[in-house]
Structure formats: C-alpha cells, structure tokens
C-alpha positions in Angstrom: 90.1 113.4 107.5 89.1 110.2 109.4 91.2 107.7 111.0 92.3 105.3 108.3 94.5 108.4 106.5 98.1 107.2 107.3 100.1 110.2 106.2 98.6 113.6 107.2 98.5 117.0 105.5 101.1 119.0 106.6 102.8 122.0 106.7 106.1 123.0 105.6 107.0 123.7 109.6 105.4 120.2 110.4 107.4 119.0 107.3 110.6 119.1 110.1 109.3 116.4 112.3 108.7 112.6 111.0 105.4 111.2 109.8 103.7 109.5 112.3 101.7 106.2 112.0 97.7 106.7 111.9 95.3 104.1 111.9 95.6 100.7 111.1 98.3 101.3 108.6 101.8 101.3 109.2 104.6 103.6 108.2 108.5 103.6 108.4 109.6 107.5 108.1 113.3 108.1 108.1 115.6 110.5 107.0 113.3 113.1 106.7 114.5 116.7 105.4 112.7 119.7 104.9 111.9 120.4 101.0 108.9 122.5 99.4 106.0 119.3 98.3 105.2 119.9 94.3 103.3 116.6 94.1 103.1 113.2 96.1 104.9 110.4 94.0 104.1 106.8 95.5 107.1 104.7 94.5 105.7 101.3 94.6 108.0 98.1 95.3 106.6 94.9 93.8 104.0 92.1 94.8 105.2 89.2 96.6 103.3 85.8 97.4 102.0 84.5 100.4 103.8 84.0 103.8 106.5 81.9 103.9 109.5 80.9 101.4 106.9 82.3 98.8 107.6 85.8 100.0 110.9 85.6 98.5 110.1 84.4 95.4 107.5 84.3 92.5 105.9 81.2 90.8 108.5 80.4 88.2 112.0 81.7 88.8 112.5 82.6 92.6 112.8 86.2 92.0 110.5 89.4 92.5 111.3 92.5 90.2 110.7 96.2 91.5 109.9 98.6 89.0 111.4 101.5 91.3 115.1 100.0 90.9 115.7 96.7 91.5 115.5 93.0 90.8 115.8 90.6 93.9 116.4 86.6 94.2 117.0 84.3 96.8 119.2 82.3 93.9 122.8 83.1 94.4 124.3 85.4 91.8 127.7 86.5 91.0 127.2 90.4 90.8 124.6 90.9 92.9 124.7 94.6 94.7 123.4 93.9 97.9 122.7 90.8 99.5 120.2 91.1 102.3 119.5 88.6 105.2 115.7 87.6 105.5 114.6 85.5 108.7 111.0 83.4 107.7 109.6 80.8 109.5 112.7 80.5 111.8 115.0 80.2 108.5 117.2 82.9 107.4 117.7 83.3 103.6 120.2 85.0 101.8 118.4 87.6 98.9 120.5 88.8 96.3 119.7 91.6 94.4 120.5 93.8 91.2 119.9 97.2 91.2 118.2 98.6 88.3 120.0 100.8 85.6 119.7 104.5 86.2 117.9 103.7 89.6 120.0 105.7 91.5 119.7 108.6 89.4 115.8 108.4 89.3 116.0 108.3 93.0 117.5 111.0 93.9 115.7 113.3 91.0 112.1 112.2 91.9 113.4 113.1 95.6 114.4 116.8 94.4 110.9 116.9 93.0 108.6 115.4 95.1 107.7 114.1 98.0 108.3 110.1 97.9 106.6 107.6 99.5 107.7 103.7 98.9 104.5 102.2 99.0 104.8 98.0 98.7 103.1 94.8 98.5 106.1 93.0 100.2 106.9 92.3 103.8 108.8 94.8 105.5 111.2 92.6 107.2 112.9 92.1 103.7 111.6 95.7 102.1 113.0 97.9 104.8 116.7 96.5 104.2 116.6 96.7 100.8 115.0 100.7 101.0 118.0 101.2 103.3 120.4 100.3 101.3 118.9 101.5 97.6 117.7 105.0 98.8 121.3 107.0 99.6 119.6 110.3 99.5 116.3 109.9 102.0 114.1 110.5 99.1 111.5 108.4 100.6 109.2 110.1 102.6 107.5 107.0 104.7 108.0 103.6 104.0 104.1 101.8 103.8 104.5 97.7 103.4 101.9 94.8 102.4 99.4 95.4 105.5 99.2 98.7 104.0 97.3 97.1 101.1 94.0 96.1 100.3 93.4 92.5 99.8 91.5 92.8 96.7 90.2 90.0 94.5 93.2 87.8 95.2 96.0 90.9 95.1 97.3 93.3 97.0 95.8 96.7 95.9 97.1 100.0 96.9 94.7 102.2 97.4 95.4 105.9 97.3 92.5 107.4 99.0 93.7 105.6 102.4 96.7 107.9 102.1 96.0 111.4 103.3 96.5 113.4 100.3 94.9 115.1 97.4 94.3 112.3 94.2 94.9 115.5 91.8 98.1 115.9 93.3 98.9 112.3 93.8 101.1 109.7 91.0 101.7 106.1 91.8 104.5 104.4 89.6 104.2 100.5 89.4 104.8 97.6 86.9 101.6 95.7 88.0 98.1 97.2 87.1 96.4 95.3 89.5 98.5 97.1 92.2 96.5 100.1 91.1 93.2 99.4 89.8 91.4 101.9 92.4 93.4 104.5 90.7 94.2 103.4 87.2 94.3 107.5 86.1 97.0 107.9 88.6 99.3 105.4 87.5 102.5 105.8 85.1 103.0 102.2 84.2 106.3 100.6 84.1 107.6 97.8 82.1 108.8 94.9 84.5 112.6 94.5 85.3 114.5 91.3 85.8 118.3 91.5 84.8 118.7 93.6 81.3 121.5 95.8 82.3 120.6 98.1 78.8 117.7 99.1 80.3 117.0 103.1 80.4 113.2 103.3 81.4 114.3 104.8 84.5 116.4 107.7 82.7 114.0 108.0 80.1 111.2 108.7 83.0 113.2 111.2 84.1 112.2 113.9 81.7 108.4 113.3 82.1 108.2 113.9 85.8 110.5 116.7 85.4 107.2 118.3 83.3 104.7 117.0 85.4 106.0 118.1 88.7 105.3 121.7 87.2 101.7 121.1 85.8 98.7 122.4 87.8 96.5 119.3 85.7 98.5 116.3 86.2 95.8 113.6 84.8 96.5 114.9 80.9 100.2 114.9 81.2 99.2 111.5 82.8 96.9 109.9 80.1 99.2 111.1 77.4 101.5 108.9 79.4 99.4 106.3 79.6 98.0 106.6 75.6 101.9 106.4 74.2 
C-alpha cells in the first residue's frame, strides 16, 4: 500500500486505537469503538462551491443538501435543528440546518453494520460541526473533507482507490454522480434532499444495506440497486 492510502487496513486489535492521517489526505477520527468491519460504507456529504461566501451556498438558493441527513442554509429559518457558526474570510455566518427524515435512524443502523467513513466535498471548518452534532452514536469512522477530493474536470471527485481498502468491499452513498464517476459500480445513488419533511429514502435504504452487509458479491446487489 503506498503513501497516498489515508485509512489503513487494520486489525480488529488495531481497530482500538484512532485512524491516523497518511499522506496528503486528511482525516478527523473520533469516537472510535471497537465493532467487527462487514463492509466499508463512505457516507458522502455534498459538493460545495468555491472558497468564500460560495462555500455556504449553491448557485440559486443559498443552500447545500446532503444526501446522508441533512439540508443546510445560511438563510434564516424558523425550525432549523442546528445552527452552526462558520468563520470565512474574517466573517462569521450563521448556517441553519434541517435534518433529514429518518437520518438519525439510518445513522445509527449503517454504524451497527459497517464501518462509516463521512467522506465530503465541503470544507471542514463548517462539515466537522455539523458531523458533531448529526452523528450521536460515533458511527463515523474518520471524517475525510474537500482536500480529500480530486479536482476532476471542474468537480470534486472522490476517489475510492486513495482510500486504503478493498473496492469489492467498499459502497459510497451520494446524491451527485459526478462525486463518484471513478467508481460509478460502487455507488447507491440518492435522490437530493432540500426540505420535504415526507421523505423516507433514508428508512427505505435501510432494508437494502441490511442485505448487502451480508453478501460476499456486493456489485449485483449493487447494480440491482442501481437498475430499479
């Protein structure tokens, strides 16, 4: 395994001690606990733009949706569930955001099941908070953040081979195909969020990885997935 791997193999003893930063990629372990690893699920935050106020916000509406759980803008809203303090460009803005339905039950059953990793194209000085406060039960593994990412063809691509572990073994959940277009056959797409409180894609996701964290070929279980 060369130097750019950023999470190593390890064993269930090593398992008791954090993951450590290799390479030129960063990681954010915390909360780590001890758990037999079925598969590695990469629960992936979404895009944001360029430096700047743009980090907070997207073209049109000044928000950025997260297809692991949450839906964030720097617009103030009345039920927000956290609001989170963001310093850019000596400026400190107030982000407000709205947690997904069923999030917090998808959480903490992908966490029973696997071993998460939050993997995201946004900045870690406003992803970190938010993890903090949206993952109660430590289910992330190691927190990887935008200069994690490969700046691909005007996007910020996350690209699995970088990560230390075995592609058969490995399942990245994102609403943006371009996040993984290195590893389309890995990917269980996920319909963009924004504030439909009748939303169940997270509960109804719940039964699939429950079946996939017990197959030995993942990649058919996958492109069914992918085919529906």
């Amino acid at each position: 395994m060369d130097n750019m791997s950023i999470i190593t193999q390890v064993s269930k003893e090593e398992l008791k001690t954090p993951l450590r930063e290799k390479g030129r990629l960063s990681v954010s372990s915390k909360k780590l606990r001890q758990r037999s690893i079925l598969r590695t699920i990469f629960c992936c935050l979404a895009h944001t733009e360029d430096e700047g106020d743009q980090a907070l916000s997207n073209r049109n509406n000044n928000s950025s949706q997260v297809p692991d759980g949450k839906n964030s803008t720097s617009q103030p809203v009345s039920n927000a569930d956290f609001i989170i303090p963001v310093e850019i460009d000596g400026n400190v803005h107030q982000v407000y955001v709205l947690k997904r339905p069923y999030v917090d039950e998808f959480l903490r059953r992908m966490g029973e099941l696997f071993e998460c990793v939050l993997f995201t194209a946004s900045l870690s000085k406003y992803a970190d908070p938010v993890a903090d406060l949206l993952d109660k039960w430590g289910a992330f593994r190691a927190r990887l953040f935008r200069e994690s990412c490969v700046f691909h063809q005007g996007n910020y691509v996350k690209d699995l081979s970088r990560l230390g572990r075995d592609l058969n073994n490995l399942v990245i959940v994102d609403n943006s195909p371009a996040s993984y277009v290195f590893h389309p056959n890995n990917a269980v797409p996920i319909a963009s969020w924004f504030d439909d409180m009748s939303d169940t894609e997270l509960l109804d996701l719940i039964p699939f990885f429950e079946r996939l964290s017990k197959e030995e070929d993942i990649f058919t279980l996958l492109q069914e997935h992918q085919s529906r």
